[in-house]
C-alpha positions as CSV (number, residue, x, y, z in Angstrom):
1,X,6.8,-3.1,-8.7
2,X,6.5,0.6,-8.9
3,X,7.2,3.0,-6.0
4,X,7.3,6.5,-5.5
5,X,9.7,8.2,-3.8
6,X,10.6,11.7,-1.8
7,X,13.7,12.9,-1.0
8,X,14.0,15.2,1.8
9,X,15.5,18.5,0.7
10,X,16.2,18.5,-3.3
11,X,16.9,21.7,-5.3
12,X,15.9,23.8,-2.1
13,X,18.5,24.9,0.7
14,X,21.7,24.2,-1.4
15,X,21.0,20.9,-2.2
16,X,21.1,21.4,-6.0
17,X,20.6,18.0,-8.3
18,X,19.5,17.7,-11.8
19,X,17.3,15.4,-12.2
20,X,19.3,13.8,-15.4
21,X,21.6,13.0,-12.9
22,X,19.6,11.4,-10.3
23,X,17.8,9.5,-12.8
24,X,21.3,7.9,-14.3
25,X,22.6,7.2,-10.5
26,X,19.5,5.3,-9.4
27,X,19.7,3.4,-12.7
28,X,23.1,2.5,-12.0
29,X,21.8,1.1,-9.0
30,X,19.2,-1.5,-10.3
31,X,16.0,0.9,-10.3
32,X,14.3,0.9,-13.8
33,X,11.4,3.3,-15.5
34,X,13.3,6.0,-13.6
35,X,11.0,9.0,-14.2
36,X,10.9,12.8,-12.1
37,X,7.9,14.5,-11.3
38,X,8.7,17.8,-10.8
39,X,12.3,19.2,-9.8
40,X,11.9,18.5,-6.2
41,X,12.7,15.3,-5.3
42,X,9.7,13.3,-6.6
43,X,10.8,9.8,-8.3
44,X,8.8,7.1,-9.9
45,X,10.4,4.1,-10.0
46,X,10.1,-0.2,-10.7
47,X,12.1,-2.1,-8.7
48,X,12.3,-6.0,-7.7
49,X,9.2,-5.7,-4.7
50,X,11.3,-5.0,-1.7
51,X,9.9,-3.6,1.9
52,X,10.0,0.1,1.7
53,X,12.2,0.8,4.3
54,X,15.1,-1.2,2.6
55,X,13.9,0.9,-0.5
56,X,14.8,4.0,1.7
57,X,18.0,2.9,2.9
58,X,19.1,2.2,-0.6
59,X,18.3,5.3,-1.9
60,X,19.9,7.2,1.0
61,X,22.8,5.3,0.3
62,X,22.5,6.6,-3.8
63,X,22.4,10.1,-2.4
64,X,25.2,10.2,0.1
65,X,27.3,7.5,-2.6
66,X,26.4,9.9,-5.7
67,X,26.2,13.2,-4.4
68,X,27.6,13.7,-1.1
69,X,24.0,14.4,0.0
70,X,22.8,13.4,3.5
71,X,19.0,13.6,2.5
72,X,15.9,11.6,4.0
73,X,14.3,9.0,1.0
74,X,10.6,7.6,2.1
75,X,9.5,5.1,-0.5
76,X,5.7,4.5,-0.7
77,X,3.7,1.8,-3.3
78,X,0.6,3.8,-4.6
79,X,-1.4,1.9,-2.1
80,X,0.4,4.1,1.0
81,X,0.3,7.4,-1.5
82,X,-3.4,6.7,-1.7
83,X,-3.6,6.8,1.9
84,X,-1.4,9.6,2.2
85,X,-3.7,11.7,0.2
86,X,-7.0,10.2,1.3
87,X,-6.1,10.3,4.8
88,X,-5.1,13.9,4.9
89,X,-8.7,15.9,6.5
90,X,-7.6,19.1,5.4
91,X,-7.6,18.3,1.5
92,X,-11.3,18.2,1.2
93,X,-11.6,21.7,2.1
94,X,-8.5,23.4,2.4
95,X,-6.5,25.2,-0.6
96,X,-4.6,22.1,-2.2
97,X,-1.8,24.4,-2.5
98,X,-1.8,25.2,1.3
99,X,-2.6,21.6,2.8
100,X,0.5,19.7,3.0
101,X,1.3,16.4,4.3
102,X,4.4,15.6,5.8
103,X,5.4,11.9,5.6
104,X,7.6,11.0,8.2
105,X,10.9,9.0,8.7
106,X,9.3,7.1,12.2
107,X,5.9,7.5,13.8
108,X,5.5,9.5,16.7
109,X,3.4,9.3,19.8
110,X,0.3,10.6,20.4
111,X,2.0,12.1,23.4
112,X,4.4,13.7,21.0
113,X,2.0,15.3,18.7
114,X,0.0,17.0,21.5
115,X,2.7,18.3,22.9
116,X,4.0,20.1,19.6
117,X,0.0,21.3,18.9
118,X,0.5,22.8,22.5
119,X,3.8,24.1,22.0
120,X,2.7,26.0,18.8
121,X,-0.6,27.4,20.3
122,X,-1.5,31.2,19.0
123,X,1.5,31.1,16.5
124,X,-0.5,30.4,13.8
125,X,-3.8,29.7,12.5
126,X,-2.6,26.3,10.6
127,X,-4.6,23.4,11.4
128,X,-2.8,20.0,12.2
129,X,-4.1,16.4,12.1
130,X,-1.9,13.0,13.0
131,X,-1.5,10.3,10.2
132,X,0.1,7.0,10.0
133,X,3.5,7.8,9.7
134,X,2.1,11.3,8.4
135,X,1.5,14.9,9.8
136,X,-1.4,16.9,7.8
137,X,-1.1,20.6,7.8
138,X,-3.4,22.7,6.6
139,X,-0.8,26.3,6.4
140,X,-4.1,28.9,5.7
141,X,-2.5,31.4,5.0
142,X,0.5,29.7,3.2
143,X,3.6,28.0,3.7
144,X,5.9,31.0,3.4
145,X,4.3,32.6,6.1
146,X,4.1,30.0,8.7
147,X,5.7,29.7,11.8
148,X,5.4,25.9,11.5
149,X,8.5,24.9,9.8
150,X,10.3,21.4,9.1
151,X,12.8,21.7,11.9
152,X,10.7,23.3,14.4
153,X,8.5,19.6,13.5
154,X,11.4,17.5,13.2
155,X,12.3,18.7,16.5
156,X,9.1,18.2,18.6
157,X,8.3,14.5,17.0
158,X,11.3,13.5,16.8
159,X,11.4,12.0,13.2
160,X,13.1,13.6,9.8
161,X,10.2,14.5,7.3
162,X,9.6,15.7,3.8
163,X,6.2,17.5,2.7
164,X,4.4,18.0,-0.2
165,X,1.3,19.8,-0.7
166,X,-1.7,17.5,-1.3
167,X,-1.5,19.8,-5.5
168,X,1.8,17.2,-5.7
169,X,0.5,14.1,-4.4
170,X,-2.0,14.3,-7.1
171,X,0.0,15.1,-9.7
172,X,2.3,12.1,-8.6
173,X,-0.6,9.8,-8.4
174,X,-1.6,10.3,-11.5
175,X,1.6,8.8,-13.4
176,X,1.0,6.2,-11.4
177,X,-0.9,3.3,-12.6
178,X,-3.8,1.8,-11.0
């Protein structure tokens, strides 16, 4: 079965990893086909179908085994990156390079999400949408200058999360066969 998946965190903020070396460590570690889509933390993979979330505790475990990294690793099948993409209601008319989504570690409440849209009123003009284990941001006027950043999201829903812009989702889809 092939999966995708993101790791929290790569090549930004200190956490530097060739991707040679990823590739060989998650090899060693019964993943085949091991292929990087851009240096960021992207990963095609096959692996013997497995639940995702044992997926993500395995490859949590390659990063902290292998490189001393503490970094979240969400699996998806193409079926849940499809969704991730489709799902998003800012990537139909928002700058693909601006609308993000952020897959998260757990899902929060509805309760949760208003609460951080409330908390973040008149900081910012992005627009924000609630997925399945997803939060859709729409950063108009870019990610550098927003106001809306990982921690600040992390904190208010309570989950860990990785984003890529909806540009990346594509671009992973598409090595990805139907």
């Amino acid at each position: 079965m092939q999966y995708i998946a993101f790791l929290g965190s790569i090549n930004v903020g200190g956490n530097r990893l060739k991707m040679v070396d990823l590739r060989e460590a998650m090899e060693r570690e019964d993943c085949e086909n091991v292929e990087t889509v851009v240096a960021s933390g992207n990963v095609l993979f096959t692996h013997e179908e497995r639940p995702v979330e044992g997926l993500n505790d395995k490859l949590a475990y390659v990063m902290q085994e292998y490189f001393d990294l503490d970094v979240l690793a969400l699996v998806l099948t193409r079926e849940q990156l499809v969704a991730a993409i489709e799902e998003n209601p800012f990537a139909a008319d928002g700058d693909e390079k601006k609308v993000h989504t952020h897959l998260l570690e757990m899902q929060p409440s509805q309760d949760q999400f208003d609460a951080m849209v409330e908390t973040y009123q008149g900081r910012g003009p992005e627009r924000l949408a609630l997925g399945k284990k997803a939060l859709f941001v729409d950063y108009v006027e870019g990610v550098g200058r927003s106001r809306l950043t990982g921690p600040f999201i992390e904190r208010r829903l309570d989950t860990r999360n990785t984003a890529r812009n909806i540009r990346s989702l594509r671009r992973v889809l598409e090595k990805m066969p139907a």
